[in-house]
PAFI-558606 format. One record per residue: residue number from 1; y, z, x of N, C-alpha, C in turn. Coordinates in steps of 0.05 Angstrom, whole numbers, plus 5000, padded with zeros to 4 digits. Each point is the difference from the previous one (the first is absolute). Layout:
BEGIN
{node NUM,{Y,Z,X},{Y,Z,X},{Y,Z,X}}
...
REM end
This chain:
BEGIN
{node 1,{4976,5000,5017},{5024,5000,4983},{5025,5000,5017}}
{node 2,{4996,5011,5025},{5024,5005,5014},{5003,4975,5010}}
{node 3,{4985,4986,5004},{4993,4976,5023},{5024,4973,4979}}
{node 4,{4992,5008,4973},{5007,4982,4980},{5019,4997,5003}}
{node 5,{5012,5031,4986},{5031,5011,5001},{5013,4987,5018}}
{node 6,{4993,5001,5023},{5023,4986,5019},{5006,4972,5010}}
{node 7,{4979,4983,4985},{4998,4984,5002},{5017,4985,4976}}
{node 8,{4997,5016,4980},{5013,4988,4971},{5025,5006,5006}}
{node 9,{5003,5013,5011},{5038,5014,5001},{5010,4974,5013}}
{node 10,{4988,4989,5024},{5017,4980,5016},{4994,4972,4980}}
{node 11,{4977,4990,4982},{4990,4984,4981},{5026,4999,4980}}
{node 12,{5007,5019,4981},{5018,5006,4989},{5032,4999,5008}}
{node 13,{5010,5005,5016},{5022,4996,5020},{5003,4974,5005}}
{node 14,{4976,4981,5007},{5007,4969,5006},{5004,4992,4977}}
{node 15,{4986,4998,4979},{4989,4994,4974},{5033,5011,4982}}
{node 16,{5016,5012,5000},{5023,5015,4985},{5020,4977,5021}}
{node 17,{5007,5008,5024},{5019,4999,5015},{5006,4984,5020}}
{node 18,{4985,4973,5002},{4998,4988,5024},{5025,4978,4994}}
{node 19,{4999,4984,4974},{5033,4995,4994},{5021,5006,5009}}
{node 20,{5002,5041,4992},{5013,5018,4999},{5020,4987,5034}}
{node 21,{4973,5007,5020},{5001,5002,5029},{5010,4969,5010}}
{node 22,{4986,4984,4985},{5016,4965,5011},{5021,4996,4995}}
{node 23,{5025,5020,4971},{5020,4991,4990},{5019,5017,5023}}
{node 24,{4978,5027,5016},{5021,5010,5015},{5008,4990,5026}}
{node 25,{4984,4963,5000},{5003,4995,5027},{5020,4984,5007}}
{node 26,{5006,4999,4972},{5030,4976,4992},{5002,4980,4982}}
{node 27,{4963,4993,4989},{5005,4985,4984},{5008,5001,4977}}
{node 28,{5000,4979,4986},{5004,5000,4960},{4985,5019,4995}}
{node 29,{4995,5006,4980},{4977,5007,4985},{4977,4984,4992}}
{node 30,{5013,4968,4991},{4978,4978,4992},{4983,4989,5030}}
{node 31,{5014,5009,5021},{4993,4993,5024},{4970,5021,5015}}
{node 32,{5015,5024,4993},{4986,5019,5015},{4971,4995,4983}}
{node 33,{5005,4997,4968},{4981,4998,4980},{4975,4974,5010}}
{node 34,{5010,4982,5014},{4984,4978,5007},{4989,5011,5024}}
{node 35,{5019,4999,5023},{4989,5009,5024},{4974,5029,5001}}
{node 36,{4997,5013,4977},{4980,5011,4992},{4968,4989,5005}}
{node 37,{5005,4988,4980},{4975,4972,4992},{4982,4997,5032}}
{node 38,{5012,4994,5020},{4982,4998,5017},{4987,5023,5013}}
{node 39,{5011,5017,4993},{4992,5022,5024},{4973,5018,4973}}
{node 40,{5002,4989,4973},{4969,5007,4985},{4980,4988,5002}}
{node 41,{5009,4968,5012},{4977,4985,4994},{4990,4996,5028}}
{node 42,{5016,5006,5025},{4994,5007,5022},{4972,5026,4998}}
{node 43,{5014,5017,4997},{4991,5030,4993},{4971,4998,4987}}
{node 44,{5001,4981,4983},{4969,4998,4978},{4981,4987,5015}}
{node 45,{5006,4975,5014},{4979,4985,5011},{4994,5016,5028}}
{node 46,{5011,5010,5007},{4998,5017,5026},{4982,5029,4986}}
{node 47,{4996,5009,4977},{4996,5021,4991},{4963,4990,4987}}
{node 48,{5006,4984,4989},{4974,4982,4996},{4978,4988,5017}}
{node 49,{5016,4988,5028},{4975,4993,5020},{4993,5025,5022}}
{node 50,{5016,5028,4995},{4993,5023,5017},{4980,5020,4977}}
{node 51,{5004,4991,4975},{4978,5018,4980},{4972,4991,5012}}
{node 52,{5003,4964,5000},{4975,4983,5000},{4993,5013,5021}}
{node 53,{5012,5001,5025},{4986,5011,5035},{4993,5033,4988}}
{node 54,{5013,5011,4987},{4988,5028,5003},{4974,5005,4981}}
{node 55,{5007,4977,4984},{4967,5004,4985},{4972,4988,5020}}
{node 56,{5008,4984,5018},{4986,4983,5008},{4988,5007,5023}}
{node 57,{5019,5025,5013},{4982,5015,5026},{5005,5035,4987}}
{node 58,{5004,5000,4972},{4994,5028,4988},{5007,5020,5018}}
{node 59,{5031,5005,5000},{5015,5016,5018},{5024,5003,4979}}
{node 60,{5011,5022,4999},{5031,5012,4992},{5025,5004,5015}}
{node 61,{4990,5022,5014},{5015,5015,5008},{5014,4989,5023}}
{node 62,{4995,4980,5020},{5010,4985,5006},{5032,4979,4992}}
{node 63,{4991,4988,4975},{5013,4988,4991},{5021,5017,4983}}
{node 64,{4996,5019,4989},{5020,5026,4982},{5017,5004,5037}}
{node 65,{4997,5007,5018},{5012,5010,5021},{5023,4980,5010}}
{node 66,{4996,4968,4997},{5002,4979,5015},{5022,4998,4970}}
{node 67,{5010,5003,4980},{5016,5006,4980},{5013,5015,5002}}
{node 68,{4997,5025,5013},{5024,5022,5001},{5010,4993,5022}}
{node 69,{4991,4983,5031},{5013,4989,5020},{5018,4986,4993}}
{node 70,{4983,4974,4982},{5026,4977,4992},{5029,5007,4985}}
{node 71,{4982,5019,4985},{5024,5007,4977},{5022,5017,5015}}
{node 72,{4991,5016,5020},{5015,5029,5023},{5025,4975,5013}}
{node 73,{4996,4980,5005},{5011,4976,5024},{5028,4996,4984}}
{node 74,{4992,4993,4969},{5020,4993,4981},{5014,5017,4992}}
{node 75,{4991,5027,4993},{5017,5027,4995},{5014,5001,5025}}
{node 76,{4993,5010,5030},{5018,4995,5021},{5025,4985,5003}}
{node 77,{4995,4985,5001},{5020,4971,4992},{5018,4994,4992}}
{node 78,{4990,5011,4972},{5020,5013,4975},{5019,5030,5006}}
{node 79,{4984,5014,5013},{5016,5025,5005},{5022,4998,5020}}
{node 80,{5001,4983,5016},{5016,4979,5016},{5014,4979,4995}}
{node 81,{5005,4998,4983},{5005,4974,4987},{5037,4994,5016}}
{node 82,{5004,5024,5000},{5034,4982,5013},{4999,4995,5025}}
{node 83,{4980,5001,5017},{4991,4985,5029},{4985,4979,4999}}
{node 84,{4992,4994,4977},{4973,4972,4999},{5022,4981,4985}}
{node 85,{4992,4977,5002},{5010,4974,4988},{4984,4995,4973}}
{node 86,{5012,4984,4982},{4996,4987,4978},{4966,4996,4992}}
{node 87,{4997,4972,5030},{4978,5002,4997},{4974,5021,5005}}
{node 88,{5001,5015,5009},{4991,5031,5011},{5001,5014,4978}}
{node 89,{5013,5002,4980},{4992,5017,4978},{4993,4985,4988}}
{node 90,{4995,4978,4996},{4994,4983,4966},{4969,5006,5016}}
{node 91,{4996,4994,5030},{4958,4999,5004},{5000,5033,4992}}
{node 92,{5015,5024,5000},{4985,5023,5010},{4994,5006,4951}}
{node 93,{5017,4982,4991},{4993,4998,4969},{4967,4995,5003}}
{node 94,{4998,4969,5015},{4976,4997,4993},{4980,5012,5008}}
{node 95,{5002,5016,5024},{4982,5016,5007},{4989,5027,4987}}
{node 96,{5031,5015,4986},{4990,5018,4986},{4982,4990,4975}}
{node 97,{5007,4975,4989},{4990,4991,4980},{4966,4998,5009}}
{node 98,{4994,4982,5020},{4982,4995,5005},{4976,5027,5016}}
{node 99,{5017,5016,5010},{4984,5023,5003},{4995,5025,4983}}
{node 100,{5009,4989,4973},{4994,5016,4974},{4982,4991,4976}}
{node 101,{4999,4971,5009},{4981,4992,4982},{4975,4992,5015}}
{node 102,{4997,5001,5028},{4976,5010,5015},{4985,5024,4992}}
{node 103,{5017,5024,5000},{4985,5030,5007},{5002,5003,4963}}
{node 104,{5019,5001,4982},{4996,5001,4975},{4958,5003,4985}}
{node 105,{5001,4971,5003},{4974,4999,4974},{4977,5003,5020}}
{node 106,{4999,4997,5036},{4984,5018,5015},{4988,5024,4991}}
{node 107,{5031,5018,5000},{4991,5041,4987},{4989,4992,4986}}
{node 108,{4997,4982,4975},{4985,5007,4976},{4961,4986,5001}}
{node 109,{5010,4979,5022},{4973,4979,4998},{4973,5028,5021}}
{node 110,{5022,5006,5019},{4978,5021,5012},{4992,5024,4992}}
{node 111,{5023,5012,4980},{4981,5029,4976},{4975,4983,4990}}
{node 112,{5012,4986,4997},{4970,4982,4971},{4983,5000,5019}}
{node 113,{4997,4994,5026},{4982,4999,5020},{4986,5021,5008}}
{node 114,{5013,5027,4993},{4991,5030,5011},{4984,5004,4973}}
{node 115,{5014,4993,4983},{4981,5008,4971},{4976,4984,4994}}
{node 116,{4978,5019,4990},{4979,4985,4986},{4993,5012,4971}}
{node 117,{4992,4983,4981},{4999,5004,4977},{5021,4989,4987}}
{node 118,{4994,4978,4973},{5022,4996,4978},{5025,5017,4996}}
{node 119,{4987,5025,4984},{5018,5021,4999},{5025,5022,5014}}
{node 120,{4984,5002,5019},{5011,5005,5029},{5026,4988,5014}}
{node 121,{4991,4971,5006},{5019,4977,5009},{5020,4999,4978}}
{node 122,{4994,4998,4967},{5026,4989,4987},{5008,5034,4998}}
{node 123,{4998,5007,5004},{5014,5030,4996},{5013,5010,5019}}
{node 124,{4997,4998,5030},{5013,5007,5021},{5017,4976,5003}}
{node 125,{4999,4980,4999},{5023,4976,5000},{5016,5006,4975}}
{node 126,{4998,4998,4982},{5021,5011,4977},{5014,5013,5015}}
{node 127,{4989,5026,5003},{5013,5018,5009},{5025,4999,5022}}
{node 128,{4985,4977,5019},{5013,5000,5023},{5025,4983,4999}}
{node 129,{4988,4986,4980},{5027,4976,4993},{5017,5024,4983}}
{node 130,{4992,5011,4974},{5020,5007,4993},{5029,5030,5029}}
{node 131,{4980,5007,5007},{5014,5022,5023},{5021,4984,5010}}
{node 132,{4991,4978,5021},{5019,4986,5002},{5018,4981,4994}}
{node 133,{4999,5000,4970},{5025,4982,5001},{5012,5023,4984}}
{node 134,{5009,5026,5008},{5026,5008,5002},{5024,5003,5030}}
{node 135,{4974,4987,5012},{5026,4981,5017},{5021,4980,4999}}
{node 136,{4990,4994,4982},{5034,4982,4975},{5020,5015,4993}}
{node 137,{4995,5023,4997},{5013,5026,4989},{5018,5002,5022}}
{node 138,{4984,5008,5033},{5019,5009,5021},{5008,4969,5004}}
{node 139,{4994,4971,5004},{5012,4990,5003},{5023,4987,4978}}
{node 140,{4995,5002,4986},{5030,4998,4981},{5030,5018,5007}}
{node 141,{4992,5017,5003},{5026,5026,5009},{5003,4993,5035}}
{node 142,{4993,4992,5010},{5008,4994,5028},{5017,4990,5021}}
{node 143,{5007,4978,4982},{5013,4981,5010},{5031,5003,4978}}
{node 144,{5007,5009,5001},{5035,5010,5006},{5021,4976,5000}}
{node 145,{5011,5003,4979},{5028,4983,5004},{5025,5015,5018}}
{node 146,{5005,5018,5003},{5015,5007,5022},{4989,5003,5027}}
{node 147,{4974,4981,5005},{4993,4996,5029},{5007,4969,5004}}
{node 148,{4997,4989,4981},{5002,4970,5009},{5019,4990,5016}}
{node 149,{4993,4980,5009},{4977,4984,5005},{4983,5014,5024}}
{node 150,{5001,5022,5017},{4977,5011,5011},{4971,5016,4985}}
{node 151,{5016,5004,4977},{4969,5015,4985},{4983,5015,5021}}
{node 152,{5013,5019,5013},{4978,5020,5019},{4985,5013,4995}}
{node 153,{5007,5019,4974},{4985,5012,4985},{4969,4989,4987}}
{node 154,{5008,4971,4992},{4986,4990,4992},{4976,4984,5016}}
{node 155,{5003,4992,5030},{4996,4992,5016},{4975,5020,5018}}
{node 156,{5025,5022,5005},{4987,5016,5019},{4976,5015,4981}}
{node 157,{5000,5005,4970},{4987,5022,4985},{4971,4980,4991}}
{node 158,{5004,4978,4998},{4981,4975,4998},{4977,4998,5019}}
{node 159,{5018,5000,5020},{4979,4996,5027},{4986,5027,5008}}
{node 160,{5016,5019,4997},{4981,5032,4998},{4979,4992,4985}}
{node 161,{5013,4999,4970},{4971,4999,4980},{4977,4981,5018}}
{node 162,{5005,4981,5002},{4977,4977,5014},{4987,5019,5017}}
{node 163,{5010,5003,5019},{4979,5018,5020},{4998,5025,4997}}
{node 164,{5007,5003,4967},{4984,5024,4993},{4966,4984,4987}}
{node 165,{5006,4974,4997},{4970,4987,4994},{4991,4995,5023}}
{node 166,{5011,4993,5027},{4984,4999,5014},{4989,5022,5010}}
{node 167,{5010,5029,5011},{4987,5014,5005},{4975,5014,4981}}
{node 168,{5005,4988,4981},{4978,5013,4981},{4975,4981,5006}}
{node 169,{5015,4975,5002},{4969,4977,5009},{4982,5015,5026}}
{node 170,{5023,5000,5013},{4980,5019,5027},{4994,5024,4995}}
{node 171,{5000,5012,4983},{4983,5031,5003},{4977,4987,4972}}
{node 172,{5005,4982,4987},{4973,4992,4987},{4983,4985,5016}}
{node 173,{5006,4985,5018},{4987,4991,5026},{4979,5009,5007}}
{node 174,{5013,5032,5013},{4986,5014,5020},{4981,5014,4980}}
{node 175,{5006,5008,4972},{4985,5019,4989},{4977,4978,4996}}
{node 176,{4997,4982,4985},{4986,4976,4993},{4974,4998,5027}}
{node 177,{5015,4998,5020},{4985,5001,5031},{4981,5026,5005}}
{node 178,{5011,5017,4995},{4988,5028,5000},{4970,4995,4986}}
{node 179,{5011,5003,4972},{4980,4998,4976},{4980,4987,5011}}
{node 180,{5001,4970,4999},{4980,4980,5011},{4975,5010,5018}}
{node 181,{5018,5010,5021},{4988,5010,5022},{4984,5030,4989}}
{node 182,{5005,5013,4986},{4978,5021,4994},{4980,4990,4977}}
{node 183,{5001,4976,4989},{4981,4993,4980},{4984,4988,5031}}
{node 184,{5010,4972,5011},{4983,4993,5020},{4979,5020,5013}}
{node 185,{5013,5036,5011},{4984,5016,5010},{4985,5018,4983}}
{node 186,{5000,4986,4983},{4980,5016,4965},{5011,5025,4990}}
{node 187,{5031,5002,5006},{5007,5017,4996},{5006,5010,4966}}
{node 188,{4991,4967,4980},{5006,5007,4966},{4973,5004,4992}}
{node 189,{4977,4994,5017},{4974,4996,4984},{4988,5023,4987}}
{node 190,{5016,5016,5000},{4992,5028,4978},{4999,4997,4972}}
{node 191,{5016,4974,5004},{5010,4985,4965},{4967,4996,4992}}
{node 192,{4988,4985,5015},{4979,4983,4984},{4979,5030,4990}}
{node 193,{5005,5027,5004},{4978,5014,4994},{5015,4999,4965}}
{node 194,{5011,4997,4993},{5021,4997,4977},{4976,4988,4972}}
{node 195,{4997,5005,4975},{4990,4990,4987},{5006,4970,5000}}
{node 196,{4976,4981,4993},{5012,4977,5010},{5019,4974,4979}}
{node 197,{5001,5015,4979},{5016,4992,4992},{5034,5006,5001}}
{node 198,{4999,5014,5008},{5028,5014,5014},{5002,4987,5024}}
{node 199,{4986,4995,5016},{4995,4982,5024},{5008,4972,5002}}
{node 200,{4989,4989,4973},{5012,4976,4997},{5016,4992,4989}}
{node 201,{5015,5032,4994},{5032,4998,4981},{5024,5008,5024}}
{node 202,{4989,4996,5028},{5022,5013,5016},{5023,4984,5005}}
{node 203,{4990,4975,4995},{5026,4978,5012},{4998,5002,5025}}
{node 204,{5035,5009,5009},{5011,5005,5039},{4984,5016,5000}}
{node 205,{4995,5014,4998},{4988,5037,5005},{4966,4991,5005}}
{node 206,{4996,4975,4999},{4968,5004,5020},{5001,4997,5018}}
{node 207,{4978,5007,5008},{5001,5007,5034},{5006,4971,5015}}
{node 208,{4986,4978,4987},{4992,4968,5001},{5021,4982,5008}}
{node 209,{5031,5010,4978},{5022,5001,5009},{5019,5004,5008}}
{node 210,{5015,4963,5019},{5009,5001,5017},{5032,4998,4994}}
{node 211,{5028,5013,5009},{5017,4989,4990},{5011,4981,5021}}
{node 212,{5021,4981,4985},{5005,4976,5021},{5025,5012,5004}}
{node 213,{5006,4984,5025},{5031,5011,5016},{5013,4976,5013}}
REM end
């Protein structure tokens, strides 16, 4: 849920305010409104052939990490913005863009991955989606009309949240790692003395399973 949260906060912030941020760079409004357009459809096809690779060598945490980098480059950037040039902030847009819709539907594709069972999976994803998207909440109030056009608040409190998802990716990492490694050393097989139909109601919780990382 935490992993979500912070990921939706910066999701939400592009998704409200990226206009907001192109009209502060000088343009129109109908301008900034266009110059938008590329940096989603950039963002999607780049977001689409990195799902395909992470399904395809069945890895996460990686790719959620390599999102809070991209996206960290563009918040920087931005927090700087009266030393960088024009073009220098319009890429550090797309990067936040693009390193939020990397790590985004990751958090959620890899719970479903930890979970086993129907019930289980739609119930902890619910869950997880609903937790975080009251990150719309903090990102709505963030971004300040008496900061503009720096929006620091909004900037600096954004990019916290994010690597408040990433550090959560790494301590699910390591725990994930742990686990593994004491089923590998038979350390769950106490389970199977279990009636066996309870046995075959364990989902994650058998010994059998592995979680992916």
């Amino acid at each position: 849920m935490v992993m979500y949260f912070g990921a939706v906060t910066s999701g939400y912030a592009t998704a409200f305010f990226t206009p907001t941020i192109l009209h502060q760079f000088g343009w129109a409004p109908l301008k900034a409104q266009v110059m938008s357009i590329p940096i989603f459809v950039v963002s999607t096809v780049i977001t689409l052939a990195l799902a395909w690779v992470s399904d395809a060598i069945r890895h996460r945490f990686a790719f959620t990490i390599l999102g809070c980098v991209v996206a960290t480059v563009g918040y920087v950037l931005l927090l700087c913005q009266q030393h960088v040039p024009i073009g220098a902030r319009y890429f550090a847009v797309f990067a936040i863009t693009i390193g939020t819709f990397i790590t985004q539907p990751i958090c959620v594709t890899w719970l479903s991955n930890c979970m086993a069972g129907h019930y289980k999976r739609s119930f902890s994803t619910s869950f997880q989606v609903a937790f975080g998207n009251f990150g719309g909440i903090l990102a709505s109030n963030i971004f300040l009309d008496s900061e503009k056009p720096l929006y620091q608040t909004g900037f600096g409190t954004t990019l916290g949240a994010f690597w408040l998802c990433g550090i959560a990716c790494i301590i699910l990492l390591f725990v994930l790692i742990r686990e593994n490694r004491i089923r590998d050393a038979g350390g769950r097989d106490y389970r199977f003395q279990l009636p066996e139909e309870e046995v075959t109601n364990l989902g994650d919780d058998h010994p059998s399973f592995r979680f992916s990382y």
